[in-house]
C-alpha positions, 0 to 999 in steps of 0.5 A: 589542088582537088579537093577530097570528097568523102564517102557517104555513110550509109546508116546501120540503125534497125530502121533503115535495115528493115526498110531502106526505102522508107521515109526514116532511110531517105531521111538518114541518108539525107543528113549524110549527104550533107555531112559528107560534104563539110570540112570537120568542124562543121560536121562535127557540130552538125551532129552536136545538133543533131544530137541536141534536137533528139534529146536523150539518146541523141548521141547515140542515134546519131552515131548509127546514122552518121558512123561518127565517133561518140566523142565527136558528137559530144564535142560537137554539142559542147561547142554549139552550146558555147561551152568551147569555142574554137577559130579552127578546124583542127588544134594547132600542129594537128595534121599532115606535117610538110614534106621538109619536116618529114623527110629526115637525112642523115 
């Protein structure tokens, strides 16, 4: 099975809009290569990270940057300080269900 590559965000901060050529703009664009190409876990404490390396705002920095959710960013950070330790990538019955399950027949 192929796996699905996701799209890369581009950045909508005010940085990268003035000048998308910039040092900031290739930096942005960087980070979202490489978040682009992590399975949901990884990139979700990639931004906690993130986040925690810029301090105060970080969350919402790197929100403009990567597109991702507040929340996801927060949990990200949650998990890398060790408050929350998961095994998985998604929490058990998350996901697609099988196609035996969906299919109904009356």
């Amino acid at each position: 099975m192929k796996k699905k590559r996701r799209a890369v965000h581009r950045c909508e901060c005010k940085e990268c809009q003035r000048h998308p050529y910039g040092v900031l703009a290739k930096e942005h664009r960087a980070i979202n290569r490489v978040l682009a190409g992590l399975d949901e876990k990884s990139r979700r404490q990639c931004a906690g990270v993130l986040a925690l390396q810029r301090g105060r705002g970080g969350v919402q920095a790197v929100h403009e940057i990567s597109g991702l959710s507040r929340t996801t960013i927060r949990r990200g950070e949650r998990e890398i300080r060790g408050l929350k330790r998961t095994d998985r990538i998604r929490a058990p019955g998350g996901g697609r269900q099988p196609v035996e399950k969906n299919n109904r027949t009356s």
